[in-house]
N, CA, C and O atoms as a DFTB+ gen file, in Angstrom:
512 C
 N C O
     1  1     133.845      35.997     114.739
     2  2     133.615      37.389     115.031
     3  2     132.244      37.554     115.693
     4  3     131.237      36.979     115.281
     5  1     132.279      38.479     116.874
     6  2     131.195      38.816     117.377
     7  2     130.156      39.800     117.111
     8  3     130.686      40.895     117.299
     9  1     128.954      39.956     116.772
    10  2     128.179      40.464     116.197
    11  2     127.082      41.320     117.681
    12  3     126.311      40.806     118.491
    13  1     127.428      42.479     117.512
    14  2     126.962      43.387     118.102
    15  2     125.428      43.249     118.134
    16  3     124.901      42.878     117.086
    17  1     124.499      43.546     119.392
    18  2     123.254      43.861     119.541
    19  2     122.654      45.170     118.564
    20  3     123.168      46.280     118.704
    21  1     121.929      45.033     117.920
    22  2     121.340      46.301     117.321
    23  2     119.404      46.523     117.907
    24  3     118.343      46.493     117.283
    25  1     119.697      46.700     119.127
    26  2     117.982      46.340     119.722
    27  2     117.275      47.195     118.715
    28  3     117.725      48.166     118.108
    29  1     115.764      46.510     118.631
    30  2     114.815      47.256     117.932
    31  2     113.541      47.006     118.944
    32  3     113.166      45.913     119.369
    33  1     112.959      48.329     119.226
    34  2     112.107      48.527     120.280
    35  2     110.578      49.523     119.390
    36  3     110.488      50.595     118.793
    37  1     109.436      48.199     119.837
    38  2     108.581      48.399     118.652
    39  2     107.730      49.514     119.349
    40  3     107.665      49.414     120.574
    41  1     106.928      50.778     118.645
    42  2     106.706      51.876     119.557
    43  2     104.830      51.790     118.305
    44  3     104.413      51.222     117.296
    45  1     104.450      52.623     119.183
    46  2     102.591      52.748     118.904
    47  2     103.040      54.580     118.305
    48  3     103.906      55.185     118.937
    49  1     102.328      55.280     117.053
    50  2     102.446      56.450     116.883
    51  2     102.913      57.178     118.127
    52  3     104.061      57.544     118.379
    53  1     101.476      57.368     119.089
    54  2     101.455      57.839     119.876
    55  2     103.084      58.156     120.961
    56  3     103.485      59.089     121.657
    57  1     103.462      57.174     120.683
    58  2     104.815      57.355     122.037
    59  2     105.970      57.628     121.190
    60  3     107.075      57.460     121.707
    61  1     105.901      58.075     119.803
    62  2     107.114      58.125     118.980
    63  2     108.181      59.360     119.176
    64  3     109.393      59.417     118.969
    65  1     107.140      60.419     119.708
    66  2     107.915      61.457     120.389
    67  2     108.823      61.366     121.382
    68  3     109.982      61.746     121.216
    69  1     108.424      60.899     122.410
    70  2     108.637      60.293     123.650
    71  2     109.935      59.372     123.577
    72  3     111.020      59.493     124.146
    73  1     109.569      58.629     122.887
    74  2     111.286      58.073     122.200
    75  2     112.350      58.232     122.276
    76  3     113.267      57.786     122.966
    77  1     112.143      59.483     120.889
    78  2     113.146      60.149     120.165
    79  2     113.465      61.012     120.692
    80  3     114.460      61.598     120.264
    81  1     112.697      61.572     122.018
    82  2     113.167      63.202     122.509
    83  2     114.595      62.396     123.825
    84  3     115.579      62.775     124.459
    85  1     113.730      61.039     123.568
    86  2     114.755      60.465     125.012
    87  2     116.306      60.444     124.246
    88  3     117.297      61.104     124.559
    89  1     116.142      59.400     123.081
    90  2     117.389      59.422     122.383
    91  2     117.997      61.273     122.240
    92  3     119.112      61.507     122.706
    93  1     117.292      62.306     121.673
    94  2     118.645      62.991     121.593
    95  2     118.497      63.555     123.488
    96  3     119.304      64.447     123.750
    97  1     118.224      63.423     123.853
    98  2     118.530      64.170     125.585
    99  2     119.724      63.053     125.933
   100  3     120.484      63.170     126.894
   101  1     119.745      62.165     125.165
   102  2     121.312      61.022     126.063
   103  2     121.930      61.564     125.052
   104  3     123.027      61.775     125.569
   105  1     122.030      62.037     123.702
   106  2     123.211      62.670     122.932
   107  2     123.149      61.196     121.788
   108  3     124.340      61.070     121.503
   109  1     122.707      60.548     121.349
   110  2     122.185      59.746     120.246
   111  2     121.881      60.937     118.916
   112  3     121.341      62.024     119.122
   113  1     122.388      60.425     117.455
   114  2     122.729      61.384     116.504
   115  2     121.467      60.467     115.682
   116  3     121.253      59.300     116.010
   117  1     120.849      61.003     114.825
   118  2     119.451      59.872     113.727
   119  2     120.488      59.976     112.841
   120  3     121.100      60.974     112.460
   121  1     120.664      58.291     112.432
   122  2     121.217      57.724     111.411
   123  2     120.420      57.427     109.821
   124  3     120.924      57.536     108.703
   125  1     119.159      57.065     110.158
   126  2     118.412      57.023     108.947
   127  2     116.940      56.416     109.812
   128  3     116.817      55.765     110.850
   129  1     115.750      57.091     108.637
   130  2     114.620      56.668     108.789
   131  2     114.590      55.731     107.560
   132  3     115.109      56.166     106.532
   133  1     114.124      54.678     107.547
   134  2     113.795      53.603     106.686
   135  2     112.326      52.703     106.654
   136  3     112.125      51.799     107.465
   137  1     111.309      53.096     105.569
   138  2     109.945      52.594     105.394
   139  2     110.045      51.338     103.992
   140  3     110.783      51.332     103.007
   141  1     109.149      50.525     104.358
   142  2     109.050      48.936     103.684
   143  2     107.458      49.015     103.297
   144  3     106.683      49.487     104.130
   145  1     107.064      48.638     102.268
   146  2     106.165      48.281     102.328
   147  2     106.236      46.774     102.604
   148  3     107.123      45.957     102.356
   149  1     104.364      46.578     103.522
   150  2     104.883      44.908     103.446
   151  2     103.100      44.216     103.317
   152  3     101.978      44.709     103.431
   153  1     103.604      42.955     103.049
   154  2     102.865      42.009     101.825
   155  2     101.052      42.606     102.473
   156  3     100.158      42.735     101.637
   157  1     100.821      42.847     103.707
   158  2      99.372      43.342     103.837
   159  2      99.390      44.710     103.381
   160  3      98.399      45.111     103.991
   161  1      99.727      45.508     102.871
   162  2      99.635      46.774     102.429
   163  2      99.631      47.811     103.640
   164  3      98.884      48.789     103.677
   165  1     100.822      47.381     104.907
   166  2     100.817      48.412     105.627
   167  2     102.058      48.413     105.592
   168  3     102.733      47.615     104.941
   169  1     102.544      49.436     106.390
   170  2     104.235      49.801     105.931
   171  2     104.959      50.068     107.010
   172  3     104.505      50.831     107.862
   173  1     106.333      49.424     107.168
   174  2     107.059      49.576     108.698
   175  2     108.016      50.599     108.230
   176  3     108.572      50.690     107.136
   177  1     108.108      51.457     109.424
   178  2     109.157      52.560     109.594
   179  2     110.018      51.955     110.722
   180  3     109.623      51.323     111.702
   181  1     111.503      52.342     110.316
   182  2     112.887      52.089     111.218
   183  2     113.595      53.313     111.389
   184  3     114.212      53.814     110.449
   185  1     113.553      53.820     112.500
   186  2     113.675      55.036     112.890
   187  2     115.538      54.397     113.919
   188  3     115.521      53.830     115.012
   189  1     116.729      54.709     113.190
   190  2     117.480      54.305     113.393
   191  2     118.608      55.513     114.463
   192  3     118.831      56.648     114.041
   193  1     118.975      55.206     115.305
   194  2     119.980      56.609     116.171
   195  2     121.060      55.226     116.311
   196  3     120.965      54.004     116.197
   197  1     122.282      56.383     116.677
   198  2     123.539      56.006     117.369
   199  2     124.339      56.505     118.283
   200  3     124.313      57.732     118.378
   201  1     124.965      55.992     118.908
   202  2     125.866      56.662     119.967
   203  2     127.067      56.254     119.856
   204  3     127.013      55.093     119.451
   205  1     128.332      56.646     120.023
   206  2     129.865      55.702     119.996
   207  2     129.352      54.167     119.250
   208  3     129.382      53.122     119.900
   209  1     129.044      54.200     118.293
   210  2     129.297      53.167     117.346
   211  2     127.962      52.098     117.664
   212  3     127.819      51.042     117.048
   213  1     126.885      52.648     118.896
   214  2     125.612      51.927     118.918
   215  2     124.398      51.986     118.792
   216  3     123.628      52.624     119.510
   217  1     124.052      51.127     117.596
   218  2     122.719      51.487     116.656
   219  2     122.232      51.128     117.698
   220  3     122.834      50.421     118.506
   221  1     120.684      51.693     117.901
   222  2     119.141      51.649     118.589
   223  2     118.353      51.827     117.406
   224  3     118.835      52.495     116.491
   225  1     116.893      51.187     117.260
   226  2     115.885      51.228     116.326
   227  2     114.721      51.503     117.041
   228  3     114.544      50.896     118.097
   229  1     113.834      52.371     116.623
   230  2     112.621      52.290     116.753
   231  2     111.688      51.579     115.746
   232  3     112.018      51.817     114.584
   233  1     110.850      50.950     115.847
   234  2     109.479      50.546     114.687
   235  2     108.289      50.568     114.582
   236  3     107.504      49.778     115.105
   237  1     108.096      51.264     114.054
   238  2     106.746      51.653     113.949
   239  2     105.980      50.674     112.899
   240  3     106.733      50.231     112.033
   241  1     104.286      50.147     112.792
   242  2     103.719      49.505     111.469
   243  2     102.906      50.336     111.832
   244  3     102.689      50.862     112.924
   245  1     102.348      50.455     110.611
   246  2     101.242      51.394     110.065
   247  2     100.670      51.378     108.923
   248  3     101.286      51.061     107.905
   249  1      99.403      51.718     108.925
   250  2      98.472      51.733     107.255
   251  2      98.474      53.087     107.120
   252  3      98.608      53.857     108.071
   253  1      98.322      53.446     105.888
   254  2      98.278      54.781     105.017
   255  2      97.040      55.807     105.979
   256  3      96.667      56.966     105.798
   257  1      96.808      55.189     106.608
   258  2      95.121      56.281     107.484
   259  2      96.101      56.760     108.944
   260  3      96.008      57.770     109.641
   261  1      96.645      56.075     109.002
   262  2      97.102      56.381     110.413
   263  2      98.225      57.334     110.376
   264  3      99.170      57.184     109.602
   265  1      98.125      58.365     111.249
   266  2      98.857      59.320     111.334
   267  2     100.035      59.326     112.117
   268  3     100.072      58.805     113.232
   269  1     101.172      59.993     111.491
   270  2     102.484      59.493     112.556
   271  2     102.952      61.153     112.970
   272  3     102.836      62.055     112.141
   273  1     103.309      61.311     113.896
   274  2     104.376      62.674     114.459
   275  2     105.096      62.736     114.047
   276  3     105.776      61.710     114.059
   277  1     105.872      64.397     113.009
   278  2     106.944      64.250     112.676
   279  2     107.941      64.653     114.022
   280  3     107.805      65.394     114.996
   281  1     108.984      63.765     113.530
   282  2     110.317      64.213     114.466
   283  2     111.190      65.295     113.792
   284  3     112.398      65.076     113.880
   285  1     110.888      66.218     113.254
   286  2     111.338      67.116     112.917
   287  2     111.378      68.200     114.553
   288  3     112.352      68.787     115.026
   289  1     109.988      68.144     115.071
   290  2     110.565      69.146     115.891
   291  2     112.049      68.805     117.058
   292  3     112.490      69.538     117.944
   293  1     112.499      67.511     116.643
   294  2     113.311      66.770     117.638
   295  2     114.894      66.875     116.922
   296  3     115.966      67.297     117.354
   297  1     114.617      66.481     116.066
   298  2     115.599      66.423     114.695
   299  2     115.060      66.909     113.594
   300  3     114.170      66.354     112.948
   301  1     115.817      68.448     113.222
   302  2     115.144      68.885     112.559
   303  2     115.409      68.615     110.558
   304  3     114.695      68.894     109.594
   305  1     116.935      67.884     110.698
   306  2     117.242      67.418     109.637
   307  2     116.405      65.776     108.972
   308  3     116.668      65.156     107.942
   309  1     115.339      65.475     110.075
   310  2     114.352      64.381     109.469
   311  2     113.467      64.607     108.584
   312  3     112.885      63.631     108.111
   313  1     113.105      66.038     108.091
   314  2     112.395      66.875     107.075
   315  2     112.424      65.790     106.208
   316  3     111.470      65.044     105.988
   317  1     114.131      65.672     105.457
   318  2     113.894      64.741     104.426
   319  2     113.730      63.303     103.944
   320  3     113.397      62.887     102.834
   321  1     114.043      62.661     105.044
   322  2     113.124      61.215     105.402
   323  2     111.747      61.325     105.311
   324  3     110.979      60.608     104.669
   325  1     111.432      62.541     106.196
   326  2     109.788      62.337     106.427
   327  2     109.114      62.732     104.885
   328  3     108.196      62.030     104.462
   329  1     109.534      63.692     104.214
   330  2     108.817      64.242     102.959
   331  2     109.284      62.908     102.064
   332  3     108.470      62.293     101.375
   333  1     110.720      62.530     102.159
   334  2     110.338      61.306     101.032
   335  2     109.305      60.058     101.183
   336  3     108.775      59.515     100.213
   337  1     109.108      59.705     102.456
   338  2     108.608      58.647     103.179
   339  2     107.351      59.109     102.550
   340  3     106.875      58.338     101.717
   341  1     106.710      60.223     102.782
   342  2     105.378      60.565     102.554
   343  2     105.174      60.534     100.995
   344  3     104.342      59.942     100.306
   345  1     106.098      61.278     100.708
   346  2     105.709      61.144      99.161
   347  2     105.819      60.114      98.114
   348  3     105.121      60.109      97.100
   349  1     106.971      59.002      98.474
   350  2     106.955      58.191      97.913
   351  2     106.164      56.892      98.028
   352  3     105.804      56.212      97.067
   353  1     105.900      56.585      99.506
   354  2     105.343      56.034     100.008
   355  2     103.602      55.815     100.545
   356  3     102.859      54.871     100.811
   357  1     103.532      57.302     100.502
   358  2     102.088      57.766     100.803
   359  2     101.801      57.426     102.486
   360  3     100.663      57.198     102.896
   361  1     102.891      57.429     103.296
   362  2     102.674      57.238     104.517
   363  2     102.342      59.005     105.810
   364  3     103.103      59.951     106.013
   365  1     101.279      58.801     106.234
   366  2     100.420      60.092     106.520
   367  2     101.312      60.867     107.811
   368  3     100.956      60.676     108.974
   369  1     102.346      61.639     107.527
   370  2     103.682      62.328     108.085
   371  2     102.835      63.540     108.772
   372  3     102.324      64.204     107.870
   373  1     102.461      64.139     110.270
   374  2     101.921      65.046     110.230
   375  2     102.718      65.963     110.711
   376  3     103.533      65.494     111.505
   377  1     102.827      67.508     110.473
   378  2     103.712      68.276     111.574
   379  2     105.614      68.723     110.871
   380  3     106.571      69.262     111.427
   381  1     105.469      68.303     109.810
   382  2     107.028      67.980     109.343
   383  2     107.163      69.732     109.305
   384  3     106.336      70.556     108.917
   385  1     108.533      69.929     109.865
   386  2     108.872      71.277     110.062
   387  2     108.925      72.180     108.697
   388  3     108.551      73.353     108.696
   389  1     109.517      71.396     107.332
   390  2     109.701      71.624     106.125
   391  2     109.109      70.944     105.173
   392  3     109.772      70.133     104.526
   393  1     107.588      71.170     104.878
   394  2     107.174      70.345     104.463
   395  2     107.095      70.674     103.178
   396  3     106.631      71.794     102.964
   397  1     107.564      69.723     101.800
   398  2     107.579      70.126     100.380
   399  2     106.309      69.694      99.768
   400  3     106.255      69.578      98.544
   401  1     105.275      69.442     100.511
   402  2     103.610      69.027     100.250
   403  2     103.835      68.096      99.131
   404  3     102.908      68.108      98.321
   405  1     104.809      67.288      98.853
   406  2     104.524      66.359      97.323
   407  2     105.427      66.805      96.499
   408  3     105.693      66.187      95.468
   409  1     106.033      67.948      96.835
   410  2     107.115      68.073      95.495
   411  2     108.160      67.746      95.854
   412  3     108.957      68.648      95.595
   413  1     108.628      66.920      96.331
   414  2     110.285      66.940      96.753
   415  2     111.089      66.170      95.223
   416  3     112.206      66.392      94.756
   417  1     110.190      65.392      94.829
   418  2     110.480      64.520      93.725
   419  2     109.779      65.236      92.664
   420  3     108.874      66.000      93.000
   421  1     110.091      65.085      91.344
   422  2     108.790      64.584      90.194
   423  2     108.461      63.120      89.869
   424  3     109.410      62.337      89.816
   425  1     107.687      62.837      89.730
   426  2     106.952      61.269      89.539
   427  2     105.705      61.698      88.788
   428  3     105.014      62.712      88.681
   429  1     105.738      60.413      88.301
   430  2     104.834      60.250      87.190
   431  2     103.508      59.545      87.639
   432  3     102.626      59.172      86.865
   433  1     103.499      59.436      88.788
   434  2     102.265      58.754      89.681
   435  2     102.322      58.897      91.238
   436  3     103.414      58.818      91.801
   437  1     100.959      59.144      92.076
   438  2     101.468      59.057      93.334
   439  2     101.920      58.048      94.266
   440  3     101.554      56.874      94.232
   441  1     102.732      58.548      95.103
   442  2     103.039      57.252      95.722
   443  2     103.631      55.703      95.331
   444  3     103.514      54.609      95.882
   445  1     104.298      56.149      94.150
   446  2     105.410      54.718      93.656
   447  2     105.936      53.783      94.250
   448  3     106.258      52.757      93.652
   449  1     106.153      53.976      95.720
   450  2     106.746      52.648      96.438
   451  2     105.539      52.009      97.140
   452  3     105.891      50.990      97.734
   453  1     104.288      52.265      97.259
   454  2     103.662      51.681      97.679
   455  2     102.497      50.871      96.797
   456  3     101.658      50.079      97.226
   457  1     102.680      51.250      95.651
   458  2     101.961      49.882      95.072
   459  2     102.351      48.744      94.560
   460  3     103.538      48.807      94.241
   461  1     101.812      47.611      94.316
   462  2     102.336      46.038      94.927
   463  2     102.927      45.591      93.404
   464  3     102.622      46.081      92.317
   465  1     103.744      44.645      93.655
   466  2     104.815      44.124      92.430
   467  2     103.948      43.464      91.722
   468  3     103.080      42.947      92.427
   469  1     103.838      43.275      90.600
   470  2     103.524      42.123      89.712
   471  2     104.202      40.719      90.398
   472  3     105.115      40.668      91.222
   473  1     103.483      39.652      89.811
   474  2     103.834      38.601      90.134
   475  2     104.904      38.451      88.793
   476  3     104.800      39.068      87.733
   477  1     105.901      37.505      89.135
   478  2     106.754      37.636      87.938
   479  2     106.740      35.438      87.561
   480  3     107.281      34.596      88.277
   481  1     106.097      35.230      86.514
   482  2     106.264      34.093      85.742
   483  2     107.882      33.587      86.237
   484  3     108.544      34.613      86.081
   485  1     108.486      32.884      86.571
   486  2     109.471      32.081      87.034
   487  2     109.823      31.504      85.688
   488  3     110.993      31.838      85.500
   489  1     109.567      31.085      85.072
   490  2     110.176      30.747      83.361
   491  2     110.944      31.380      82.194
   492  3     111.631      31.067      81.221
   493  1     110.212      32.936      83.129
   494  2     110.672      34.054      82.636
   495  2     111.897      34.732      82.786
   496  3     112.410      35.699      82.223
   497  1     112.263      33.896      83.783
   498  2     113.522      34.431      84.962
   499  2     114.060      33.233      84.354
   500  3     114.845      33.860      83.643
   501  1     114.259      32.182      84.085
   502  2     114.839      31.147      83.338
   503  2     115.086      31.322      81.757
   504  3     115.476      30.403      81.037
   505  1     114.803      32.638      81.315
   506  2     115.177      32.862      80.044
   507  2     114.051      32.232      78.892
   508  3     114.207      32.578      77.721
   509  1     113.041      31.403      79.204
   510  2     112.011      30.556      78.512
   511  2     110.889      31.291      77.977
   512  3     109.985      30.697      77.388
């Protein structure tokens, strides 16, 4: 079986508008925004669209200082990607059309997905 292209095209804050205004002007629908933290403590966003059955990605990396454009004014149903992204993540969302400033969730600390795992003992995972 043949396995379809899913390009991912890596973008700087700055041109993230520029993008996304291109995707919906060809008629591309946002499938999901998706943020990682990763092992240096900065965090990639996957800004995912489709058309007749073909994913496109955008990616963004970024540290918690750096400011990103919301695509809300583009897609205005990204509100809730962007407020979870921010809130769970602590990634700096500016412009979001609906912004729930931190409450979208309750949590018991800020920013839960972005602080780093324990190391986990391997012996421990062996039942020992």
């Amino acid at each position: 079986m043949a396995t379809e292209e899913q390009p991912i095209k890596k973008v700087e804050p700055g041109g993230l508008l520029a993008d996304v205004a291109l995707f919906y002007t060809q008629g591309y629908r946002l499938v999901h925004i998706c943020c990682t933290r990763l092992a240096d403590d900065s965090f990639e966003l996957t800004y995912a669209f489709d058309k007749e059955f073909k994913l496109h990605n955008l990616r963004i990396t970024v540290n918690r200082e750096t400011e990103i454009p919301s695509i809300t004014q583009v897609y205005g149903g990204a509100f809730l990607y962007e407020n979870e992204i921010n809130e769970l993540f602590g990634v700096n969302i500016k412009g979001i059309n609906l912004d729930f400033g931190g409450h979208l969730y309750k949590k018991k600390i800020a920013f839960p997905f972005s602080m780093k795992m324990a190391k986990v003992d391997a012996t421990c995972l062996k039942g020992q």
